[in-house]
C-alpha positions as CSV (number, residue, x, y, z in Angstrom):
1,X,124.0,198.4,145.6
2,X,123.9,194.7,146.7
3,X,121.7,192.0,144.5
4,X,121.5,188.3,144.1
5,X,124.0,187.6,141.4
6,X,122.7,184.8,138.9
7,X,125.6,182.7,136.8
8,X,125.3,181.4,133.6
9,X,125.5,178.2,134.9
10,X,122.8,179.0,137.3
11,X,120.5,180.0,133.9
12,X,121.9,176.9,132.1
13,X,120.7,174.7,135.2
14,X,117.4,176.3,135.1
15,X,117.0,175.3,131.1
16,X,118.6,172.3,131.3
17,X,116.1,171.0,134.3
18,X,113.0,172.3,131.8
19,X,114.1,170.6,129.4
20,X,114.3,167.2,131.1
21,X,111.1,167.8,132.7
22,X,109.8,168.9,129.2
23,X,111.6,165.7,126.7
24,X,111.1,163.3,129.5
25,X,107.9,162.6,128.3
26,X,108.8,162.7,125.0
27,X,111.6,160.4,125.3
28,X,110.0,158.1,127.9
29,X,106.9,157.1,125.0
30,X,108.9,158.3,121.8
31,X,109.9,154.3,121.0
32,X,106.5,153.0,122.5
33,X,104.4,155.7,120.0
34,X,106.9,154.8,116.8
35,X,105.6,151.5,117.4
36,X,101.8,152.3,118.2
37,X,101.9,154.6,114.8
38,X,103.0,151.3,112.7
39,X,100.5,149.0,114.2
40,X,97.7,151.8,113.9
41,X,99.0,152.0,110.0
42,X,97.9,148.5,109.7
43,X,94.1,149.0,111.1
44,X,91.3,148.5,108.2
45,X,90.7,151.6,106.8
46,X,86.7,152.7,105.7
47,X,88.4,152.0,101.9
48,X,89.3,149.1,102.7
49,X,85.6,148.1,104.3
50,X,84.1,149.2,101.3
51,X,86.0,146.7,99.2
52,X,85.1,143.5,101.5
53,X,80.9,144.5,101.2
54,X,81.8,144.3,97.3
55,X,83.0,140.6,98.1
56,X,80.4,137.6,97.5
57,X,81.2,135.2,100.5
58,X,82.9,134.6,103.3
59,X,85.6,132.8,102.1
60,X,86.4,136.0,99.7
61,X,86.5,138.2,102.6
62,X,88.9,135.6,104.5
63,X,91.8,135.4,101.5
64,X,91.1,139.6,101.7
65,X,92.1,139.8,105.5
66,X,94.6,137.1,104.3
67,X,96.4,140.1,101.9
68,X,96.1,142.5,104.6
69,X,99.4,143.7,106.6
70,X,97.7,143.2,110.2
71,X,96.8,139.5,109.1
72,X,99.0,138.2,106.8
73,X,101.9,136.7,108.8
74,X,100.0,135.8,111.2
75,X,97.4,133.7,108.8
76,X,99.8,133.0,105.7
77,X,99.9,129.4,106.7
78,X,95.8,129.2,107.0
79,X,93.4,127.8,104.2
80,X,90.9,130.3,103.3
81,X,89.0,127.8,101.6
82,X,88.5,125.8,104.9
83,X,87.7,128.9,107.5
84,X,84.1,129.5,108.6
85,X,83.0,132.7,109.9
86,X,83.7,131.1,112.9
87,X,87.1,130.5,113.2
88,X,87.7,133.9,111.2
89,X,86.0,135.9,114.1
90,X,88.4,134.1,116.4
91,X,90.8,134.6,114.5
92,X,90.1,138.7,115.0
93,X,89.5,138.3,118.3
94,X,92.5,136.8,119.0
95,X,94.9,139.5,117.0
96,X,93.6,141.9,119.9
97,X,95.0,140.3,122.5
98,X,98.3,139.4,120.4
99,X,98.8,143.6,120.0
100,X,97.6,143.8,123.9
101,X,100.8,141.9,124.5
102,X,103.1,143.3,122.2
103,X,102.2,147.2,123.3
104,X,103.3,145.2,127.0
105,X,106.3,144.0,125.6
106,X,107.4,146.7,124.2
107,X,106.0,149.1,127.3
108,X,108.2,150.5,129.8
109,X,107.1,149.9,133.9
110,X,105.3,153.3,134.3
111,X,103.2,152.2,131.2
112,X,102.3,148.9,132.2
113,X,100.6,150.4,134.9
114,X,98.2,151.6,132.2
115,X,98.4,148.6,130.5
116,X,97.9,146.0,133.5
117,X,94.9,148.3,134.9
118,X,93.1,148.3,130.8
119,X,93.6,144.8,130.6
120,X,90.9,144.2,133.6
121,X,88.6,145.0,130.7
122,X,89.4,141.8,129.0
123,X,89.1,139.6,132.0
124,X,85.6,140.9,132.6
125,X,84.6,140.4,128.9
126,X,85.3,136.9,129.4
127,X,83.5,136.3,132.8
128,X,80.7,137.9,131.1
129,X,80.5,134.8,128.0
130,X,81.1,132.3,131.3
131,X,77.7,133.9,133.1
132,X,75.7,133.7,129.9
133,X,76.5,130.3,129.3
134,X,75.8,129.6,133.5
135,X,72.5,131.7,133.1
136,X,71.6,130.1,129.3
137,X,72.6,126.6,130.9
138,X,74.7,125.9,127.9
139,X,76.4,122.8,129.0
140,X,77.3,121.5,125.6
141,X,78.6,124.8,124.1
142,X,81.2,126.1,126.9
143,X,82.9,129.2,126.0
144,X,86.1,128.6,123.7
145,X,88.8,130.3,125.2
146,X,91.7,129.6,122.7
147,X,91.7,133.5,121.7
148,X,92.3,134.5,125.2
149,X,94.6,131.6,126.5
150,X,98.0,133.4,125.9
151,X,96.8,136.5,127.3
152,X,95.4,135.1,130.2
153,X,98.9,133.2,131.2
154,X,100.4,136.5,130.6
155,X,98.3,138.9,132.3
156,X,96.1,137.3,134.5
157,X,95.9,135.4,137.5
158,X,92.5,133.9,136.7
159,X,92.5,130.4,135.4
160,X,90.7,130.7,132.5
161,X,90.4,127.0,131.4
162,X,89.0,126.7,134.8
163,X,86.5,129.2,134.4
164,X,85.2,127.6,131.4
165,X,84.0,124.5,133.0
166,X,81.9,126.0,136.0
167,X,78.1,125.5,135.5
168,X,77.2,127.3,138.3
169,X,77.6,130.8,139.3
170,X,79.1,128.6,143.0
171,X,81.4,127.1,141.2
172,X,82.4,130.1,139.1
173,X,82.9,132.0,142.0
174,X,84.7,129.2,143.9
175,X,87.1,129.3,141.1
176,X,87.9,132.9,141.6
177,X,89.3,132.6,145.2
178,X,92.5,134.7,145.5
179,X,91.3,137.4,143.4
180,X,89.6,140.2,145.3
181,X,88.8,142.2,142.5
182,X,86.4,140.0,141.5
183,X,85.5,137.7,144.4
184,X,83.9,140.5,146.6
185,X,81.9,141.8,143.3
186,X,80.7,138.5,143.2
187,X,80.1,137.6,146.9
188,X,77.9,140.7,147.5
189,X,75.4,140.3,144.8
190,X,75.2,136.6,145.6
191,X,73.5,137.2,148.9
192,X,70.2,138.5,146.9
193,X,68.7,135.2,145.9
194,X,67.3,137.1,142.5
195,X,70.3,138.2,141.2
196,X,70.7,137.7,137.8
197,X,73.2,137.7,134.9
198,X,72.5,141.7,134.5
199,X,73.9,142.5,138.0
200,X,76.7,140.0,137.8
201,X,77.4,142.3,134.9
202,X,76.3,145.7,136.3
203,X,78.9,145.0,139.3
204,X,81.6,144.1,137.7
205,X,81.5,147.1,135.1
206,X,80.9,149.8,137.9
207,X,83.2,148.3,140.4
208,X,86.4,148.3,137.1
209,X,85.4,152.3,136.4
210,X,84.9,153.1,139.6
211,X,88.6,151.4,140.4
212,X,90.1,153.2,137.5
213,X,89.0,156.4,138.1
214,X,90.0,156.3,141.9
215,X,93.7,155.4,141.5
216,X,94.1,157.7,138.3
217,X,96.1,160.1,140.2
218,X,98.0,157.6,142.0
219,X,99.1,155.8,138.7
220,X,99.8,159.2,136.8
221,X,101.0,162.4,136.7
222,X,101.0,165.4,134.5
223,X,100.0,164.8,130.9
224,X,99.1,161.4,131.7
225,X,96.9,162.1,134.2
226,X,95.2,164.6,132.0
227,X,94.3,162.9,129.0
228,X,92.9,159.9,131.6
229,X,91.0,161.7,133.2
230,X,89.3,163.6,130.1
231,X,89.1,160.3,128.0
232,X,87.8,158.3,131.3
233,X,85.5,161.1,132.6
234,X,83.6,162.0,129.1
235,X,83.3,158.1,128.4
236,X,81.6,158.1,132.1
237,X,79.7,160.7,131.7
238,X,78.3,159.7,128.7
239,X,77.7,156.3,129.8
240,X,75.1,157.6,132.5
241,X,73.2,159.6,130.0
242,X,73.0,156.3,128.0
243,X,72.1,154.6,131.1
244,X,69.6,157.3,132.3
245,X,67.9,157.4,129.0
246,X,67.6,153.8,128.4
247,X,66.0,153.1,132.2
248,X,63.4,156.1,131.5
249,X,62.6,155.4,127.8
250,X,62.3,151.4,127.9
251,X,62.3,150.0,130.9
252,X,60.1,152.8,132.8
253,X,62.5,152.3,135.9
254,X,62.1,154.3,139.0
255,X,64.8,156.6,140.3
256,X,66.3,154.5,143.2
257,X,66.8,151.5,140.6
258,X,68.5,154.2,137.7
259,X,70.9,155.7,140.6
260,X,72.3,152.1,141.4
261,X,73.2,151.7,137.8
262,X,75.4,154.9,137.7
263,X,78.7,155.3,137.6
264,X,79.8,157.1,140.9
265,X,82.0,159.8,138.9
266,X,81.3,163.3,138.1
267,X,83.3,165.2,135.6
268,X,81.6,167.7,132.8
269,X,78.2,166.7,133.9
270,X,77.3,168.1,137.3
271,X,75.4,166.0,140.4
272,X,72.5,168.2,140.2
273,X,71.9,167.8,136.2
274,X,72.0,163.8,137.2
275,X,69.9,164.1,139.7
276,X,67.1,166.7,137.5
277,X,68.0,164.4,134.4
278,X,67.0,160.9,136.4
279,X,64.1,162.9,138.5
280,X,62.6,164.3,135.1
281,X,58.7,163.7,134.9
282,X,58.6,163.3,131.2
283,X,60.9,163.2,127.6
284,X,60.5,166.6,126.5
285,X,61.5,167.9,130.2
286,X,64.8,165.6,130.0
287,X,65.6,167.0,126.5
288,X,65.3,170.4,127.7
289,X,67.8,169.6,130.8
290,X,70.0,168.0,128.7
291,X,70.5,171.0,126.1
292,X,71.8,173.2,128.7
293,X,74.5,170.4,130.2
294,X,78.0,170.7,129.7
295,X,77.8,168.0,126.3
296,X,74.5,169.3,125.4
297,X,76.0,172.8,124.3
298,X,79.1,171.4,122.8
299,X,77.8,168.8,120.7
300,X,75.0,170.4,118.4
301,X,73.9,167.3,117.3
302,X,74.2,165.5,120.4
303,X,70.1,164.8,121.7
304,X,68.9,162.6,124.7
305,X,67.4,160.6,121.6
306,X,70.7,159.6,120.2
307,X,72.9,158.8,122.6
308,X,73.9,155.6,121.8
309,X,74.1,156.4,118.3
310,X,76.6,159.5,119.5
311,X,78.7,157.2,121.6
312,X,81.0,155.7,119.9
313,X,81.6,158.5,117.2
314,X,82.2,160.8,120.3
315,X,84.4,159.2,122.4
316,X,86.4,157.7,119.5
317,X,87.4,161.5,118.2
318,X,88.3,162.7,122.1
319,X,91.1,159.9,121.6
320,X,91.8,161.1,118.6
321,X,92.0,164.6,119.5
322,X,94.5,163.9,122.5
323,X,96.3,160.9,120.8
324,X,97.0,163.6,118.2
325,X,97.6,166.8,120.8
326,X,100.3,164.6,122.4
327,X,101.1,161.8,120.9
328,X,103.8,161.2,123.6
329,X,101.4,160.3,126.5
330,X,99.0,157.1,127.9
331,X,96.1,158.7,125.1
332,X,98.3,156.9,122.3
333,X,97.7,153.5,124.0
334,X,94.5,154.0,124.8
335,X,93.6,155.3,121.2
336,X,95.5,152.3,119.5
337,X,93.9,149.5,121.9
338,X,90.2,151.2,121.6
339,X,90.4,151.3,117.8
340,X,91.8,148.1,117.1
341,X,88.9,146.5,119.6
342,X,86.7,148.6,117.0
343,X,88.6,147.1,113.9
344,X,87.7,143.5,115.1
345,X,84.2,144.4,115.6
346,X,83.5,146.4,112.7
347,X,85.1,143.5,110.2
348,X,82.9,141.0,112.4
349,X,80.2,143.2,111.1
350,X,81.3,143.3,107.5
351,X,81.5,139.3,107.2
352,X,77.8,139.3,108.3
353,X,76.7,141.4,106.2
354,X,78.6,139.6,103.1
355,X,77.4,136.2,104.7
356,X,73.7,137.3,104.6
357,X,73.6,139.6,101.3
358,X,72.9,142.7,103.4
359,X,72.5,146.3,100.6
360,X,76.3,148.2,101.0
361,X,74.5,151.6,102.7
362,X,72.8,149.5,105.1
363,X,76.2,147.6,105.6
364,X,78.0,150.7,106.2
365,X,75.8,152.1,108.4
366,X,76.0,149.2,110.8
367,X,80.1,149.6,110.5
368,X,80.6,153.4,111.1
369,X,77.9,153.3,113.9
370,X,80.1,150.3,115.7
């Protein structure tokens, strides 16, 4: 009787090439997510928040953050008695970009790709301060770009002092020659002579998901490419409900106008329910449309009335959920980077509140809806 005959070191081959395929993974983020767990150790925590509403000014709440881990080395040297709520939110705002750059530093090439292709948010976020001052005419109050100078030197080609200075959406755009991700944005909605600072804005956001969700599977591969495309394609998704929702219910818009907001991806929510949710003659119509979609029936509480409310809540525990299902993947970064962009806004939040007396509920309310 004649057979194929397997070795041992034939078996041992086989288990050894699993297990590289299996720890590569592992071993390829296990230095990057040590380092991504310490940083996330040091994000406020909703204690923590409730301790700074019990403070009486802003200058309280500055020698707080001063006490904090995340802040202290970097602000031991700083006067709390002389910062303004100004210079404090800077301050914040700053300490994003600071971690942006030490994840980088720290990342290996395959995750810089990650890196390099989030950090297009941040470019955008600025262009968009630089438009509102163009469209406000703000000549004396140029945006103040001493948060985002490192970063930009480090992982941007756009000239960011340049930017500043351009009172004109010409001159703005003049000074983005060289970069086509922007440039052609900006060069196609220039030829309507009514465009205004909303679809400067609209463009750029559609044309940076639309990029991100095209080269996904270029840029990753197996449980990368997974958790991007769930965290991308429910954030998506949910974004053109908000955006459907909010063109019906207060702007009265007609369907052409709500399709050219959309973002051109499909992933739990099917064409057909965008196209019955955007073509739906009245409220009660789209609610019922909406129950029987993909998020409708797995979020109970989840209505067309509060989506935005839902948002952030919701996409904040699907990075939680993969971050903690593999915390050896891209979901770690993009978990850390998402909630540390949250941090800064929610403690923005909290100084206002202190500045302006607001009641702790109310306070709290505004922070865990941000």
């Amino acid at each position: 009787m004649s057979g194929i005959v397997i070795s041992k070191n034939d078996v041992l081959d086989d288990i050894r090439k699993g297990s590289e395929k299996q720890w590569g993974g592992v071993l390829s983020y296990s230095g990057l997510s040590t380092k991504i767990r310490a940083m996330q150790s040091r994000l406020t925590t909703m204690d923590q928040f409730e301790e700074i509403l019990q403070l009486s000014d802003v200058t309280q709440v500055a020698a707080y953050l001063k006490r904090m881990p995340e802040y202290s080395s970097r602000w031991d040297a700083l006067d709390e008695n002389t910062l303004h709520r100004g210079q404090i939110e800077k301050l914040l705002k700053k300490s994003i970009f600071q971690n942006f750059s030490r994840i980088y530093h720290f990342a290996n090439p395959e995750q810089r790709k990650f890196l390099d292709l989030y950090s297009k948010r941040y470019e955008i976020r600025v262009l968009k301060e630089v438009m509102t001052n163009i469209f406000d005419h703000r000549d004396t109050d140029p945006v103040d770009v001493s948060p985002y100078r490192e970063f930009f030197r480090l992982h941007s080609n756009i000239d960011v002092d340049r930017i500043t200075t351009c009172s004109t959406m010409e001159e703005l755009i003049s000074s983005l020659k060289g970069n086509e991700f922007l440039l052609s944005r900006f060069l196609k909605i220039q030829e309507h002579e009514t465009a205004l600072l909303f679809d400067y804005g609209m463009a750029l956001d559609l044309y940076y998901f639309t990029q991100i969700w095209n080269i996904r599977k270029k840029l990753f591969k197996g449980k990368d490419l997974e958790e991007i495309t769930c965290t991308y394609g429910e954030k998506f998704d949910m974004l053109n409900l908000q955006f459907i929702q909010r063109s019906k219910r207060y702007y009265n818009m007609d369907p052409a106008s709500i399709y050219a907001l959309l973002i051109p991806v499909n992933y739990k929510l099917k064409k057909e329910e965008i196209t019955a949710l955007v073509e739906a003659p009245s409220y009660e119509e789209g609610r019922r449309i909406f129950q029987k979609t993909w998020y409708g029936n797995k979020y109970e509480q989840l209505t067309v009335a509060n989506l935005e409310e839902f948002y952030n809540h919701i996409h904040r525990s699907i990075l939680e959920k993969e971050s903690h299902r593999n915390p050896y993947s891209v979901a770690v970064i993009y978990s850390y980077l998402y909630n540390k962009e949250h941090e800064v806004n929610r403690l923005t939040i909290a100084i206002e509140c202190v500045r302006y007396g607001v009641q702790h509920d109310e306070a709290m309310r505004y922070i865990c809806n941000s």
